[in-house]
C-alpha positions as CSV (number, residue, x, y, z in Angstrom):
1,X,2.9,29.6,-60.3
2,X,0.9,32.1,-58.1
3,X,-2.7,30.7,-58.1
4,X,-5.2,33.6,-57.4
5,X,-9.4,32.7,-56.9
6,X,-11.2,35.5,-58.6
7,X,-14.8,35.9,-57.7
8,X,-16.3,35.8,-61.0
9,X,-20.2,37.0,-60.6
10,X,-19.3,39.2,-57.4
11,X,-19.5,42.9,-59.2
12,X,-22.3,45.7,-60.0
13,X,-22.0,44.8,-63.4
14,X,-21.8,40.9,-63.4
15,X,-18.8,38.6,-65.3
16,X,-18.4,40.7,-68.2
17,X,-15.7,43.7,-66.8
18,X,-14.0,41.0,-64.0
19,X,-13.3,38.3,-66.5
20,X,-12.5,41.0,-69.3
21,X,-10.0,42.2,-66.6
22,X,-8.6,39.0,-65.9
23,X,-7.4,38.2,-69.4
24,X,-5.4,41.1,-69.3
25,X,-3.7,40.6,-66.4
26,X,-3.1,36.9,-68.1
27,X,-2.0,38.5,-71.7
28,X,0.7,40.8,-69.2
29,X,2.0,38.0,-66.9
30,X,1.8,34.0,-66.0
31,X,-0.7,33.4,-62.9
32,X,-3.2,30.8,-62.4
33,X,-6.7,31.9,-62.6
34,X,-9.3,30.1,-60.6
35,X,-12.9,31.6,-61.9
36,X,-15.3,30.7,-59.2
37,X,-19.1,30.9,-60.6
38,X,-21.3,29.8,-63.3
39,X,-18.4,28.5,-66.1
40,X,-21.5,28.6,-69.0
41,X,-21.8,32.5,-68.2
42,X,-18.6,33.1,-68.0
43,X,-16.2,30.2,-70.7
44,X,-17.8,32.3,-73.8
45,X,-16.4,35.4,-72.4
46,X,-12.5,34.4,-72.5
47,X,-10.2,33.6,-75.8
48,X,-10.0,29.8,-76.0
49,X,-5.8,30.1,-75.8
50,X,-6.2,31.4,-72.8
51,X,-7.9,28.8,-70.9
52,X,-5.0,26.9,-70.1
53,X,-3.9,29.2,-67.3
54,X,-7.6,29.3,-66.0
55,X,-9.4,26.6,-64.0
56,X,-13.4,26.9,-63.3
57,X,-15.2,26.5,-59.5
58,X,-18.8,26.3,-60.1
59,X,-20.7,28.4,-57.9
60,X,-24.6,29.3,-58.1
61,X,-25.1,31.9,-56.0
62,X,-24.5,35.5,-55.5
63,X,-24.5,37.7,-52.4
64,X,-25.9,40.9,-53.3
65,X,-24.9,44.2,-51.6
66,X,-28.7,44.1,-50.2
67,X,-28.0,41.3,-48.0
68,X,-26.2,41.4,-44.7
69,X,-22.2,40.8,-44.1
70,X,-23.0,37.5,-41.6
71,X,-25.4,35.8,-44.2
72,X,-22.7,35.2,-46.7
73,X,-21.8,32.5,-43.8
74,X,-24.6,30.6,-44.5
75,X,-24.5,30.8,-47.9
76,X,-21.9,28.0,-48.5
77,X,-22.9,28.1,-52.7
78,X,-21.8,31.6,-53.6
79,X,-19.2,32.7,-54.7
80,X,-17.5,34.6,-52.3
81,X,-18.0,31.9,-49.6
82,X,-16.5,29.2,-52.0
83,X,-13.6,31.6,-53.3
84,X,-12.6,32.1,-49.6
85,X,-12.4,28.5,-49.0
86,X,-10.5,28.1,-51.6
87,X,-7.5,30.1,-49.4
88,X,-8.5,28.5,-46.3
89,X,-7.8,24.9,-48.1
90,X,-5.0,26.8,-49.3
91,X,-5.7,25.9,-52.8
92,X,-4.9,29.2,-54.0
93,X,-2.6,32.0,-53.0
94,X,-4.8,35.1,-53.2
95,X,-8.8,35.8,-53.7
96,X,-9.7,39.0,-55.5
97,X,-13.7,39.8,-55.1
98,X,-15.6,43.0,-56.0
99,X,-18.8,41.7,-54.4
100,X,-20.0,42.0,-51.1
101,X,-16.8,43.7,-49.1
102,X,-18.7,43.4,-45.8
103,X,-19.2,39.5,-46.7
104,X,-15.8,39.1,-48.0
105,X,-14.5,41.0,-44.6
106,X,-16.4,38.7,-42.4
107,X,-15.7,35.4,-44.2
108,X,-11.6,35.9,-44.3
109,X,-11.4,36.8,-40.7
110,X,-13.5,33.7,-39.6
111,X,-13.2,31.1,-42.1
112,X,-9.2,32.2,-43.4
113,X,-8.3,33.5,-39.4
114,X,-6.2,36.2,-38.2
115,X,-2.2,36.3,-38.2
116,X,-0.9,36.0,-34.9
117,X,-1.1,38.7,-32.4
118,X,-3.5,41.0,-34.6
119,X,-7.1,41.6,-33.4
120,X,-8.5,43.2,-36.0
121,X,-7.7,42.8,-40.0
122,X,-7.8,46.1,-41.7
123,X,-8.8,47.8,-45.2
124,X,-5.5,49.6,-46.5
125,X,-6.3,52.3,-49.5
126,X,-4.0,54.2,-51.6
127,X,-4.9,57.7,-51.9
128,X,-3.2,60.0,-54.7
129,X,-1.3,62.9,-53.2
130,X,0.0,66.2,-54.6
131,X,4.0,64.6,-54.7
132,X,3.3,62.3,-57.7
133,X,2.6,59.0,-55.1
134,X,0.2,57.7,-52.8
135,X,-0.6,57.9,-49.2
136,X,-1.5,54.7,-48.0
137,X,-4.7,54.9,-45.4
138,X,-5.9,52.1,-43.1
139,X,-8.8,51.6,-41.8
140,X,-11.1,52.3,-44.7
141,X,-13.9,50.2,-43.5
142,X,-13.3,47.0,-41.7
143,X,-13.6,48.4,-38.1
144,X,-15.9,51.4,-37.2
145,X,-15.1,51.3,-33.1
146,X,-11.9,50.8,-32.5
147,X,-9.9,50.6,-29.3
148,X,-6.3,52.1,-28.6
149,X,-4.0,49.2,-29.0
150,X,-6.0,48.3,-32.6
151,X,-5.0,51.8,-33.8
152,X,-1.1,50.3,-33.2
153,X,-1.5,47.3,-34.7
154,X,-2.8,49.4,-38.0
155,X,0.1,51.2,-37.7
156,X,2.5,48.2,-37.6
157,X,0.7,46.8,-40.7
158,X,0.8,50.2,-42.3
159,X,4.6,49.9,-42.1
160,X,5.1,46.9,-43.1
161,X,2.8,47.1,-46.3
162,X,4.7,50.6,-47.1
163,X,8.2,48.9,-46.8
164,X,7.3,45.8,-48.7
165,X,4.7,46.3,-50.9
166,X,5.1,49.9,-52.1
167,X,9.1,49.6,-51.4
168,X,9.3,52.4,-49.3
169,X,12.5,52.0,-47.1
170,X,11.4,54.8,-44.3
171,X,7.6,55.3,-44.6
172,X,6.8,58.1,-42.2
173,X,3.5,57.3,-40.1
174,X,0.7,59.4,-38.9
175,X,-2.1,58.9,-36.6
176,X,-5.5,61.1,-38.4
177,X,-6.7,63.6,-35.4
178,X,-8.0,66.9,-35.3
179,X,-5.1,68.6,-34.4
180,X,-1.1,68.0,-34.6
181,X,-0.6,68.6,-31.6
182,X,-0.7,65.3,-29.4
183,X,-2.7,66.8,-27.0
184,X,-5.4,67.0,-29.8
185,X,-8.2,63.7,-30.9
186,X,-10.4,61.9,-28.4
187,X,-9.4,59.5,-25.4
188,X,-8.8,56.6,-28.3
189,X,-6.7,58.6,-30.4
190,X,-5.1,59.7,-27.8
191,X,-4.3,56.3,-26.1
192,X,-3.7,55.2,-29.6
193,X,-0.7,58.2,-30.2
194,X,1.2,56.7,-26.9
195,X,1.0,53.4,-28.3
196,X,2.1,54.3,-31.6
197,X,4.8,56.9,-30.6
198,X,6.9,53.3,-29.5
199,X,7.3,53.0,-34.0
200,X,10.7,55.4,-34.9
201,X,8.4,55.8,-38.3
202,X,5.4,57.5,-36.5
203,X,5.7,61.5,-37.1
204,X,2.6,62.4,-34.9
205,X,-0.8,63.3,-35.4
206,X,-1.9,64.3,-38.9
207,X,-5.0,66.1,-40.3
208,X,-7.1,65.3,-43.1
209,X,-5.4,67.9,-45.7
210,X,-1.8,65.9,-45.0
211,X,-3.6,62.9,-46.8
212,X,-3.2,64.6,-50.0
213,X,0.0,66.4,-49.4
214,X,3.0,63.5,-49.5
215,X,4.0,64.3,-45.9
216,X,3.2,61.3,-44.8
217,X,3.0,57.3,-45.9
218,X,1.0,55.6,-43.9
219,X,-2.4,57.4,-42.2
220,X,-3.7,55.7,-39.3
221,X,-7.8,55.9,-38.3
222,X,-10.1,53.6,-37.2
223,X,-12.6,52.6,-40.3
224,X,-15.4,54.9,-39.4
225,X,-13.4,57.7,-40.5
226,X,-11.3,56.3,-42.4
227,X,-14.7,55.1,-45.1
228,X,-15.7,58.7,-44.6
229,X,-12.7,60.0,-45.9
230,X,-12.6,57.4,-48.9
231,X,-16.0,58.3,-50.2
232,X,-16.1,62.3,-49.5
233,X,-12.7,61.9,-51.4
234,X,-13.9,59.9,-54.4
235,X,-17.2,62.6,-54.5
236,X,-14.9,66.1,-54.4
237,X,-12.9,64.1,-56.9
238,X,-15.5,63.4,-59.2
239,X,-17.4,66.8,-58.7
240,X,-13.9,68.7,-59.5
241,X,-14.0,66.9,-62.5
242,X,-18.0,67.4,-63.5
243,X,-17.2,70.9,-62.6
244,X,-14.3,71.4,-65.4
245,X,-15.7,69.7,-67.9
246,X,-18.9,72.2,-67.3
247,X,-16.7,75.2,-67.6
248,X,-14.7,73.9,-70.5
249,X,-17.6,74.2,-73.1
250,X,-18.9,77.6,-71.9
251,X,-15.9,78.8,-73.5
252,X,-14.5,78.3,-76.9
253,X,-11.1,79.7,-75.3
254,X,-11.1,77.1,-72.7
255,X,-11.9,74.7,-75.2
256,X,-8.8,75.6,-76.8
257,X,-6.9,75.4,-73.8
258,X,-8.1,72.2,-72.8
259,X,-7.2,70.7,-76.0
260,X,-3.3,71.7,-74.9
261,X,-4.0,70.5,-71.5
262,X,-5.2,67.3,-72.6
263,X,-2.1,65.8,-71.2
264,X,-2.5,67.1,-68.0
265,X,-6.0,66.6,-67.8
266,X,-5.4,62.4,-68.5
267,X,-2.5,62.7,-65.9
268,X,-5.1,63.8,-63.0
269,X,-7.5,61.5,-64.3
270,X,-5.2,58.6,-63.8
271,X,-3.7,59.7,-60.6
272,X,-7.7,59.8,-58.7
273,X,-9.4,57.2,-60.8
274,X,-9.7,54.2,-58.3
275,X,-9.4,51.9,-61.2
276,X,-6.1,52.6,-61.2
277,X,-5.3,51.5,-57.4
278,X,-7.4,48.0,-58.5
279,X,-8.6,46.8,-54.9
280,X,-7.8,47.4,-51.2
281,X,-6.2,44.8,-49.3
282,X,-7.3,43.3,-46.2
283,X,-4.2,43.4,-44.0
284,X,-4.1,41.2,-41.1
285,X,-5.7,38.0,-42.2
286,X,-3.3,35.0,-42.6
287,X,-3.4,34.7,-46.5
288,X,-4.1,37.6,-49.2
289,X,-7.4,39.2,-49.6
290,X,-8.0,42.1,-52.3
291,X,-11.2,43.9,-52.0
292,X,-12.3,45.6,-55.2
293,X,-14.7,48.4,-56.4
294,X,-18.4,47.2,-57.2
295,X,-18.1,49.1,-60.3
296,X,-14.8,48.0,-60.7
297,X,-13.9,48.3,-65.0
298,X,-11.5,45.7,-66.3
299,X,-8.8,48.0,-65.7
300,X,-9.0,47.6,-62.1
301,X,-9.9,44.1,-62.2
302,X,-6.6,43.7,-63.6
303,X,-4.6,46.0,-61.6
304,X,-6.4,44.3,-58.7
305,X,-4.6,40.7,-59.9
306,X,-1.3,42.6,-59.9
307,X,-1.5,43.7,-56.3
308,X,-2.8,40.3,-55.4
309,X,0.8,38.9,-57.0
310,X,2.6,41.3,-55.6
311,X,1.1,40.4,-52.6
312,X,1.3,36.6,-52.4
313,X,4.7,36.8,-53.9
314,X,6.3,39.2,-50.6
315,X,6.6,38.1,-46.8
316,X,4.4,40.8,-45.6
317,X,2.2,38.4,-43.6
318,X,5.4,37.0,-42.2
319,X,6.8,40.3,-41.2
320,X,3.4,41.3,-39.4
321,X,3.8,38.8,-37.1
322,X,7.6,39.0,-36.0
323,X,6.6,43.2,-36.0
324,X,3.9,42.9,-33.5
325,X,5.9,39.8,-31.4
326,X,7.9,42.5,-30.6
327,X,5.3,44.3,-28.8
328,X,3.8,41.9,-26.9
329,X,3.9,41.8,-23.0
């Protein structure tokens, strides 16, 4: 049975929406739950026929998103610190945390290590795009200076995770520039598009619009960008919607009409809500890391425990490695 640590106290909003997520994702399908935090805040909180699948790590401390990535490595009581252990001891198969993602970032790579021939981990997002599916964008975070040959090694894992996790038999890959043309981006994009131009899946340079239009799987960018794209994308998503819903009521004939595009209206909802997605993974580490919203509802908590499963349950780490061994001078 797939055994996945879930960092219980780690969210904006404390226990209540992650463990409220996590016994639905145990009413849909047979895991093992590991709950690491305070078990008196959090046992009242779950049915008592549930607890059977769920096993308790106590842990008294928190890292708040005041406090700086590093510290979480002194702070061998919280919960982050102890739920990364946890893989490292290989005692479970997948954490799930909607805490501190810096922390989080920080304590995989040097407590849970790196998969072989990968120098930097990424954060992988799914973005909704205008064909019905996501685009899959990496880095969203992890790495804000990047060199060339990183770039390549995000493209490999990009792949990989399309073909595997999103069963996607011949993801198409672009590097995010300025331009299409390969003569367009600075020197590390640049570098990064002769690298990457080695993958039959790479189609070339894309821009920021082709995020959003299903012409591509897999956008490459280092995480500077890449986290500036995430959040100006959940902000226009969010204003769009403020923006509606401020012209619907100055109307009662677009009140009317929303009522019949009610459907619609839920459809776009689902495709941009984030809650939806559940968490981004951290590709590159040697284990299974799922990085979740810090407002993260018990809808995405959940969805976040799926990916995890899928996760732990496909070769992907596996495939990494033999991907980039073949690259290797």
């Amino acid at each position: 049975m797939i055994r996945i640590a879930i960092d219980a106290m780690g969210g904006d909003f404390g226990p209540e929406p992650i463990i409220a997520g996590v016994v639905e994702a145990l009413k849909d399908t047979n895991f093992s739950a590991v709950l690491v935090g305070d078990s008196n805040a959090i046992k009242p909180l779950i049915p008592t026929h549930l607890l059977k699948n769920i096993t308790f790590v106590e842990a008294n401390e928190v890292v708040s998103m005041s406090d700086g990535a590093t510290d979480a490595l002194k702070r061998k009581d919280s919960t982050i610190y102890k739920s990364i252990e946890l893989l490292r001891n290989k005692e479970v198969d997948a954490v799930v945390s909607a805490g501190h993602s810096g922390a989080t970032m920080s304590l995989a790579t040097l407590r849970v290590g790196r998969l072989k021939n990968v120098a930097r981990p990424a954060i992988a997002t799914l973005m909704p795009n205008s064909k019905d599916a996501t685009t899959l964008v990496l880095d969203v975070g992890a790495n804000v200076d990047c060199k060339s040959e990183h770039l390549f090694q995000f493209a490999v894992m990009g792949e990989v995770y399309s073909k595997q996790i999103l069963n996607r038999e011949t993801p198409r890959v672009g590097l995010l520039s300025n331009g299409e043309e390969a003569s367009k981006g600075n020197e590390v994009s640049k570098e990064a598009f002769s690298l990457i131009s080695r993958l039959d899946s790479f189609v070339g340079n894309v821009e920021g619009n082709q995020v959003f239009d299903g012409s591509v799987d897999v956008v490459v960018c280092d995480g500077f960008i890449g986290n500036i794209l995430l959040k100006t994308s959940e902000g226009v998503a969010d204003a769009i919607g403020k923006i509606i819903k401020k012209q619907i009521t100055k109307s009662p004939l677009a009140i009317a009409g929303s009522v019949l595009m009610k459907k619609v209206f839920k459809k776009l909802k689902k495709q941009v809500s984030y809650d939806e997605y559940g968490g981004a993974p951290l590709i590159g580490v040697n284990g299974c890391v799922i990085i979740s919203h810090g407002k993260s509802n018990a809808k995405a908590i959940k969805n976040a425990v799926f990916q995890a499963i899928n996760f732990a349950n496909s070769d992907i780490n596996k495939t990494i490695e033999e991907e980039l061994s073949n690259f290797v001078r």
